[in-house]
Residue, then its C-alpha position, 0 to 999 in steps of 0.5 A: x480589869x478584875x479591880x475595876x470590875x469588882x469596884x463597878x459591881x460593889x457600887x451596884x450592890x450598895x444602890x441595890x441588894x443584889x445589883x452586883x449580879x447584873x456583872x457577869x462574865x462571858x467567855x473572855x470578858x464581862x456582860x452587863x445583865x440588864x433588861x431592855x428596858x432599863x436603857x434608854x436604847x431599849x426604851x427608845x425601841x419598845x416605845x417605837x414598837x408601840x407606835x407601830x402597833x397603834x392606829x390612832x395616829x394621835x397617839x402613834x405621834x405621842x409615842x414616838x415622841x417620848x421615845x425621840x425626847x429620850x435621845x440627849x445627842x448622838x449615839x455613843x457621843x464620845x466614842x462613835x468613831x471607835x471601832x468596837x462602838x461603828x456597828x452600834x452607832x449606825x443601827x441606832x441612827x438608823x433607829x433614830x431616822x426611821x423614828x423622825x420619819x414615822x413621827x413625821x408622817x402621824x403629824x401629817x396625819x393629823x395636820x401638822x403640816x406647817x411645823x413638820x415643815x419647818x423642823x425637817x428642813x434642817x434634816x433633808x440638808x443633812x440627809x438629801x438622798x433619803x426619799x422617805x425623808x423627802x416625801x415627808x418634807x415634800x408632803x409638809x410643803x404642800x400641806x402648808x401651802x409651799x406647792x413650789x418648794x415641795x416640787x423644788x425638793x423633788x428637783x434636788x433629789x432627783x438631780x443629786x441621785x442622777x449626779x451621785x449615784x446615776x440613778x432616778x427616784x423610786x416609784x412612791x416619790x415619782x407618785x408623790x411627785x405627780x400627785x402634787x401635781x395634780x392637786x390631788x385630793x387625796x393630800x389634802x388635810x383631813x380633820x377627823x383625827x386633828x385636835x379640835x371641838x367643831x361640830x360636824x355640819x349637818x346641812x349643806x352651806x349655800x350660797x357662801x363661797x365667796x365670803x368663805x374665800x374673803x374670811x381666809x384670805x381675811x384670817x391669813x392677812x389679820x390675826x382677829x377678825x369679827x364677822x358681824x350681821x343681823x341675827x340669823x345671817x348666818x355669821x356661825x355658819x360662815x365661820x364654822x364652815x371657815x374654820x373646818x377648812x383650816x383645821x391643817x393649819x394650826x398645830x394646836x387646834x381650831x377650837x369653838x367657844x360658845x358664848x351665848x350661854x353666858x349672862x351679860x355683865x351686871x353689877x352683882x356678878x364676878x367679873x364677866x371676863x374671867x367667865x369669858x375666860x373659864x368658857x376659853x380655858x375649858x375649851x381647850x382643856x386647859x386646868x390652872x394648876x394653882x401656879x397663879x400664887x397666892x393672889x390668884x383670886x386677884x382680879x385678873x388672874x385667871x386672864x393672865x393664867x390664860x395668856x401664859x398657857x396660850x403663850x406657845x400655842x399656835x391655834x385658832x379659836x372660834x368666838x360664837x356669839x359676842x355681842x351680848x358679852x362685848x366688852x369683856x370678850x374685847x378685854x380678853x381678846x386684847x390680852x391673849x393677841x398681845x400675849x400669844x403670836x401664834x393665837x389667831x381669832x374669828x369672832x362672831x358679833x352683831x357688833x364689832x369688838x372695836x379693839x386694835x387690830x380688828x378686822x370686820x366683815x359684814x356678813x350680808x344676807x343671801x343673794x335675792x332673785x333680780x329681775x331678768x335672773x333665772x329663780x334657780x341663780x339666787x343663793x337664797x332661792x336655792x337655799x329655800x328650795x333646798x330646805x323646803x323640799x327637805x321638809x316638803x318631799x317632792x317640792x321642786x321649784x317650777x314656773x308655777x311657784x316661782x314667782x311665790x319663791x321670789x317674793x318669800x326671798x325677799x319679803x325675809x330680806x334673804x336672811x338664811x335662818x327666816x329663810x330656813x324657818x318659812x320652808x318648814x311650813x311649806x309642807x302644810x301651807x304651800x308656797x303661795x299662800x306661805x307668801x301671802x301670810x307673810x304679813x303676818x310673819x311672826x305669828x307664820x313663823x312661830x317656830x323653828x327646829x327644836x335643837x336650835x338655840x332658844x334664842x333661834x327657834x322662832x322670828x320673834x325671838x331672833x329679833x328679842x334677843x337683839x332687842x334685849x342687849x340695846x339700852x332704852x335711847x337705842x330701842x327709842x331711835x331704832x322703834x321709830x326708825x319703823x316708820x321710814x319706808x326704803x330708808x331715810x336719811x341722816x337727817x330725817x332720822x334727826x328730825x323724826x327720831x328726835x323728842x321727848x328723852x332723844x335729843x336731835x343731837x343724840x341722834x347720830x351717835x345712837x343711830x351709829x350704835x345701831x349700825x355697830x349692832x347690826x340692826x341698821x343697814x347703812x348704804x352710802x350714796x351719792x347723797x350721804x348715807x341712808x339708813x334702813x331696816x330689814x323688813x323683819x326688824x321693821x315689823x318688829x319695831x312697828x310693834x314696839x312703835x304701837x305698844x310704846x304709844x307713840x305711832x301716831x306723834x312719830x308719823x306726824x313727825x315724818x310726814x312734816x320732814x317729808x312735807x317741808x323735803x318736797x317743798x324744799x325740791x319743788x323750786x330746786x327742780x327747775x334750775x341748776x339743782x335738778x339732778x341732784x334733787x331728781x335723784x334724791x325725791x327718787x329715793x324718797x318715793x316710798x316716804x313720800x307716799x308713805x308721809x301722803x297716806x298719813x295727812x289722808x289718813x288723819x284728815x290732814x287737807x293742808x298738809x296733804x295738798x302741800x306735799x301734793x302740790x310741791x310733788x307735781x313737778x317731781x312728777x311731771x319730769x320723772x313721767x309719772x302722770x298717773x300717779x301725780x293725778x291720783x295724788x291730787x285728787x285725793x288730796x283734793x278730796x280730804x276734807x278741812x280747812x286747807x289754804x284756798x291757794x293750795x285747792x286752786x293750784x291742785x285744780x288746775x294741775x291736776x286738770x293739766x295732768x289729766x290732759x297729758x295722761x290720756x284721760x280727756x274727758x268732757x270739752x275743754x271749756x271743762x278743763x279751762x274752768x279749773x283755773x276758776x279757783x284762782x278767782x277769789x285767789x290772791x296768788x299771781x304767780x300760781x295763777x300764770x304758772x297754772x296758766x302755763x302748764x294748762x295751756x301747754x297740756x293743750x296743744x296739739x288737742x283740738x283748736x289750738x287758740x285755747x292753748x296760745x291763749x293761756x300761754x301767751x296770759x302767762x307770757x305777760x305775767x311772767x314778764x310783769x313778776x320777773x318770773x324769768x323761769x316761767x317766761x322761758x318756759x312759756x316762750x318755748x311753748x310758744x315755739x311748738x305752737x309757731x311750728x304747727x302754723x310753720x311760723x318759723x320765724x316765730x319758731x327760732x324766734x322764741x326757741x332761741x330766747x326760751x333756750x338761752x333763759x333755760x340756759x342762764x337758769x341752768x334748767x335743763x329739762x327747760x333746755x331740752x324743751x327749747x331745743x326740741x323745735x330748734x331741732x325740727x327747724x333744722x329739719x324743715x330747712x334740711x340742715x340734718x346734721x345740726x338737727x341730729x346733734x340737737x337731738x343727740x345733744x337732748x338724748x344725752x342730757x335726757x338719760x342723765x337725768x332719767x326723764x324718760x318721756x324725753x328720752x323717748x321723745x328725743x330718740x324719736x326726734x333722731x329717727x325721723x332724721x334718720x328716716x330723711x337720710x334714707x337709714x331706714x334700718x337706724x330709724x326703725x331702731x330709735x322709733x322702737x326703743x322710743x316705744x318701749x320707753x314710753x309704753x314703760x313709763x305708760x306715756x301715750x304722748x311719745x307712744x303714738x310719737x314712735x309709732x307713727x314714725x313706724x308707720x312712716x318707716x313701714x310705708x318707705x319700705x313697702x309695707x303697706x299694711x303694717x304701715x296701716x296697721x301702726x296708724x290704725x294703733x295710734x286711732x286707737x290711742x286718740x279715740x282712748x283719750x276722747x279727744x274732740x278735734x279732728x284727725x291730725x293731718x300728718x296721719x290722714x296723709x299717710x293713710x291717703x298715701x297707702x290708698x294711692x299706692x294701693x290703687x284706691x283713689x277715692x279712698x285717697x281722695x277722701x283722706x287728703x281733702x280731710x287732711x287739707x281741712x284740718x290743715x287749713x284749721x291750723x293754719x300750717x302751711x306745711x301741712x296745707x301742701x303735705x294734703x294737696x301733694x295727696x290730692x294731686x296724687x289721687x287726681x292722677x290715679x283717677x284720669x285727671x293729670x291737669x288737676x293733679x299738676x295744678x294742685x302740685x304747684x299749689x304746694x310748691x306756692x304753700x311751701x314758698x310762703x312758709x320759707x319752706x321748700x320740700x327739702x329733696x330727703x322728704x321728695x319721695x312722694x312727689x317725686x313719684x306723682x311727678x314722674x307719672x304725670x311728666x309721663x301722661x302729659x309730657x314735660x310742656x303741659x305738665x310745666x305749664x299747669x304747675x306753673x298756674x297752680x303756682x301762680x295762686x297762693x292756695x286759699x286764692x287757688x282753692x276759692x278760684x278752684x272749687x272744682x278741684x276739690x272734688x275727685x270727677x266721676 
């Protein structure tokens, strides 16, 4: 042993003067005299000490890992089964479990949550009744998203002390176990202390949680994803706000890198993507260290330096602003994904990245106030709101400004910085005149928040920037895209952004490029895509538009796209097509107008009675009457040379719009002079079309003869030019016009004929034409269940085409049968939302069509004076359109049943004999007995019951030699007359003077029977 000694203390000395004093003898053996810290378990201990001693638990985490990277494998490896080596065995152990532990939990601390996961399991296996150990692991679990396998750890321990050592686990576990649970807040990552550059915001986020949720379920799924938008859409809000949530997730660190302070790329310049790379690098606090080797001036070294430095890491990083520097951010990023697997990115670009694996998501503006939505539900009112009252104190939004708010909202597309920048100004100009100014938008939001980029602090200059990075074709498409108004189509853009420089076949390929840059928003619809600007970029591009001198060419060009469009719908419109053509004319409603408002403008007579024209049709079918007859004035109105075919067609249409919007003025001689231009026109088939529509527009005002006429000219033309479209459509005019002479023959005659050809020409607006008498035929014969089907066959079609003057009309038309079956409550459903409609769709036709059916209604239930009331409203309504006929005899019917039931037999009198005259104008045998059926009931109130049996039976005859018997639904009033007259007279006399008012058809009667048209005295 002293040889040994000796020896161990000269090696000592030769590494060391005075070394072989560390051996020292103590009692009976010998001691090493060493410090603590020149062992590695003395180390190990003082830097644990350390940890202990530090706050920060970054550096408490650093410090005991040090002291663990001391540890090369067991205590004593070798010897811990000694007996001498047992006691220092398992202190050292227990030093070294402790130390995992409390490094365990300074990474969790600062989010480390997913690898503290992975590198405890093995340990928990080996040591499964250690609960410090246990909450460790379960607390990394949770924190990685593992709820149920934390909640599982806890089951196993507590089974395996219950088994092992009957015993239950201690309070701080049964806590933890709870707090899980619970989702208790207080175990969510925090990020203060966990490695990351994000910016704390200053401002709440509004109106986000939902693309927040869709970009990390995104980055979850996918290892890059782009956010892309418009500028100012809030794309670095969005992907900030993302990564401050996943900071816990990534060991490394979420790290933001900047772009926009780079230059694009250039000739001149060093590559853009070692810079792209630099502004990465120093990010990250990453420093090449010069291992690139003698070519590390090469290009591409500085990219591969970063790939290798990346290689291990697990991180996300945050690419800000791409769109300027694309290309090489494309570059870069494709080198780093395939280089490091634990490397995730979310980039921020008006245009993608286009490299594989790329997910994109379209950040949209804010959601906008929708009508019948309360102003506070839209994310962008709330934001502007928000905002507002932050530079506004004590703004709130009430009833008052609501509506101003709204329009704002819209009037800046949503878009969150125009938003923010327009609420600034709100403490100086208030909301509504802010709203009104808003026309002029740049100027009204000439700047913005002074720590805001340069490329952010006004409009104008969001808008520059995207400007800047497109290349001259793409400025080209996109200044002349300003002219379309809510969008166009692939093929107006063709055609109006096309010349000069920009080949028609160019288009397409640029038009997408600007999609990619966020300037253009694509839609897809069920007519292929559609194409628009917000109303920024829109405003913006009309500038650029004027300052490159091309406005006036480009909207000549749009208005001849539109022009030829319109053309190429009109006949379309009347067979097969019509759907389809209906929908996209309703697309193009704000071209059109807008393409109208160019030929007035420059004086355009031709071209403007051309759209006019091939839009009258359009117009008719969707109910636009008002409009359509403005139009066509104006165009009308526009000075020079235009085709005499074109002013003749406008002429007439436009007088028969007039007719059928209300606005009857003059005689109707007045309004059959505007078929003169056709005089001197060699255009027969405008001529029997024009004939038609005017004669139709006719019926049912005043005298019907003007309106058989004109039909019937136009029935014989059609059948001369084979014009199959105009003979169906005039044949079922000339059923409405049978109906009102109750010529029912006539009626199913020519209905049955006018819906055939409808159907053959796959017209279905004509077929909803020829039905509707068919449906009232059904009707008179009391056949109710084929005339409902009719009408709901009619109402199907009418919706799905979105003719709004005939679903009113059809829904009326269900309720009059409605009110036969006695479902009154039914009918008074379908009368009011026929109501509704029409008064929506400013249709005074089907208006007064519903309400006398209300009226109808009222008056089966009793109410008289609301029944007046309605037939008082529809006076109104006739007086408003000047017409010059007499009253129809449905109404002074019912206005002489509400007398008879109030007692008031003169009055009702008075009203049926009126009714009677204008029957007998008309020649409708239904409607000469509808009036003596009144009479007869006035006759009764005033003491003369043999008159009014006479005059009952008088319409029985009237109705005989229509074919047309009251059917027992429609008795209601007779039967009431009939019941108190069986009670004056007795059943005998009261058969035998019905019988001789029957015995006379009613013109013989009445000549026979002058007396009876007067009410004794």
């Amino acid at each position: 042993m002293q040889r040994k000694v000796w020896q161990l203390r000269r090696t000592l000395e030769d590494a060391e003067p005075g070394g072989r004093e560390l051996v020292a003898r103590r009692g009976l053996g010998y001691v090493l005299l060493t410090a603590a810290d020149a062992v590695d378990a003395g180390t190990f201990a003082g830097l644990v000490e350390q940890a202990r001693a530090t706050e920060d638990p970054r550096q408490r985490a650093a410090l005991l890992a040090d002291a663990l990277a001391l540890w090369r494998g067991p205590a004593f490896a070798g010897f811990r089964d000694e007996e001498f080596a047992r006691p220092a065995v398992a202190r050292l152990d227990e030093q070294w479990l402790t130390a995992v532990e409390e490094q365990a939990e300074a990474r969790l601390a600062l989010g480390e949550h997913s690898p503290v996961a992975a590198e405890l399991t093995d340990l928990v296996r080996r040591h499964p009744l250690r609960e410090r150990l246990r909450a460790a692991h379960m607390r990394a679990l949770y924190g990685a998203g593992r709820q149920g396998d934390a909640l599982a750890g806890y089951d196993e321990l507590r089974r395996r002390l219950a088994d092992e050592q009957g015993l239950d686990p201690g309070p701080e576990l049964v806590a933890l176990q709870q707090a899980i649970l619970a989702h208790d807040p207080a175990l969510a990552p925090t990020a203060g202390n966990r490695p990351t550059n994000l910016p704390a915001e200053v401002t709440e986020l509004i109106g986000r949680t939902e693309a927040l949720a869709e970009t990390r379920a995104m980055l979850a799924a996918w290892r890059l994803v782009t956010l892309t938008g418009p500028g100012g859409v809030g794309k670095t809000r969005l992907a900030l706000a993302t990564a401050a949530q996943l900071t816990g997730l990534f060991p490394d660190g979420v790290w933001l890198a900047e772009l926009a302070g780079l230059e694009p790329p250039g000739r001149e310049r060093r590559s853009a993507q070692a810079e792209v790379a630099e502004t990465v690098a120093a990010v990250l606090g990453l420093r090449d260290q010069g291992t690139a080797g003698p070519g590390e001036d090469r290009p591409g070294a500085l990219t591969e330096w970063l790939a290798a430095a990346l290689r291990d890491k697990r991180l996300l990083l945050v690419l800000d602003n791409c769109e300027h520097v694309v290309e090489p951010v494309a570059e870069l990023i494709g080198l780093l994904l395939r280089s490091a697997p634990g490397l995730r990115v979310l980039a921020t670009s008006q245009e993608p990245l286009g490299i594989a694996g790329e997910q994109m998501l379209s950040v949209p503006p804010l959601e906008l106030p929708t009508t019948g939505q309360a102003p506070h539900e839209s994310a962008a009112v709330r934001l502007f709101v928000t905002r507002a009252a932050a530079a506004a104190p004590g703004f709130t939004l009430d009833d008052g400004n609501a509506h101003a708010v709204a329009a704002i909202c819209r009037r800046l597309d949503g878009i969150p910085l125009a938003l923010e920048m327009a609420a600034t100004r709100v403490r100086a100009l208030g909301v509504a005149e802010l709203a009104t100014r808003l026309d002029d938008r740049f100027h009204v939001l000439g700047s913005g928040a002074r720590d805001a980029p340069p490329r952010q602090r006004t409009l104008r200059a969001v808008i520059d920037w995207s400007w800047a990075l497109l290349a001259e074709p793409e400025r080209t498409v996109l200044r002349r895209l300003a002219v379309h108004s809510d969008g166009c189509t692939l093929a107006a853009a063709e055609d109006v952004c096309s010349g000069d420089a920009i080949a028609r076949a160019d288009v397409v390929e640029l038009l997408a490029r600007l999609v990619d840059c966020s300037l253009v928003v694509m839609a897809e619809t069920a007519d292929g895509p559609r194409y628009r600007l917000l109303e920024s970029v829109l405003a913006y591009c009309l500038e650029r538009l004027e300052d490159a001198a091309e406005f006036g060419r480009v909207r000549s060009q749009h208005l001849d796209h539109y022009m030829r469009l319109a053309e190429q719908a009109d006949p379309q419109l009347r067979g097969p097509g019509q759907r389809t053509w209906l929908r996209r004319l309703d697309a193009e409603t704000a071209n059109m107008r807008g393409a109208f408002d160019t030929a007035v403008r420059i004086g355009d007579a031709e071209r403007a009675l051309r759209l006019a024209n091939a839009l009258t049709w359009y117009w008719f079918l969707r109910g636009r009457r008002g409009p359509a007859r403005r139009t066509l004035t104006i165009a009308l109105e526009v000075p020079g040379p235009a085709p005499a075919a074109a002013r003749a067609r406008a002429t007439a249409w436009r007088a028969a719009i007039t007719l059928q919007s209300g606005a009857f003025a003059g005689t109707i001689a007045e309004h059959l002079a505007a078929l003169a231009p056709y005089a001197d026109v060699d255009d027969p088939a405008g001529r029997a079309r024009a004939e038609w529509f005017l004669g139709t527009s006719l019926y049912g005002i005043g005298d019907l003869t003007p309106s058989e006429d004109l039909v019937d000219r136009a029935l014989t033309s059609s059948r001369l030019l084979g014009d199959r479209w105009l003979t169906a459509a005039a044949l079922s005019s000339r059923a409405f016009q049978a109906k009102l002479h109750g010529d029912f023959a006539a009626l199913r005659r020519d209905g049955e004929q006018s819906l055939a050809v409808f159907t053959e020409l796959g017209d279905q607006w004509g077929r909803l034409q020829a039905m509707v008498p068919l449906a009232t035929l059904a009707e008179i014969e009391g056949n109710y269940e084929t005339a409902t089907g009719l009408y709901q066959a009619g109402l199907r079609v009418a919706e799905e085409l979105q003719l709004w003057p005939e679903v009113s009309f059809q829904l009326t038309g269900a309720g009059r049968i409605a009110i036969l079956t006695g479902d009154l409550e039914r009918a008074h459903d379908l009368h009011e939302r026929a109501r509704k409609v029409s008064i929506q769709q400013s249709d005074r036709f089907g208006e007064q069509f519903a309400v006398v059916g209300l009226a109808l209604i009222a008056r089966r239930k009793g109410e008289l004076d609301t029944a007046e009331s309605h037939i008082e409203h529809v006076l109104e309504l006739h007086r408003q359109r000047g017409y010059e006929s007499a009253l129809p005899a449905l109404l002074l019917a019912e206005l002489g049943f509400i007398a008879e039931q109030r007692g008031d037999a003169e009055s009702a009198w008075r009203l049926h004999v009126q009714g009677l005259t204008t029957a007998q104008a008309t020649g409708d045998p239904r409607a000469i007995a509808l009036a003596l059926e009144g009479m007869a009931g006035a006759q009764t109130l005033a003491g003369h019951p043999q008159r009014a049996a006479r005059l009952l039976g008088a319409a029985v005859a009237a109705r005989a030699s229509a074919g047309a018997p009251l059917p027992p639904a429609e008795r209601g009033d007779v039967t009431r007359i009939t019941t108190r007259l069986r009670a004056e007279l007795g059943n005998e006399d009261f058969a035998a003077e019905h019988l001789r008012g029957t015995e006379l058809l009613p013109d013989g009667y009445l000549a026979s029977s002058p007396d009876e048209l007067r009410l004794p005295t």
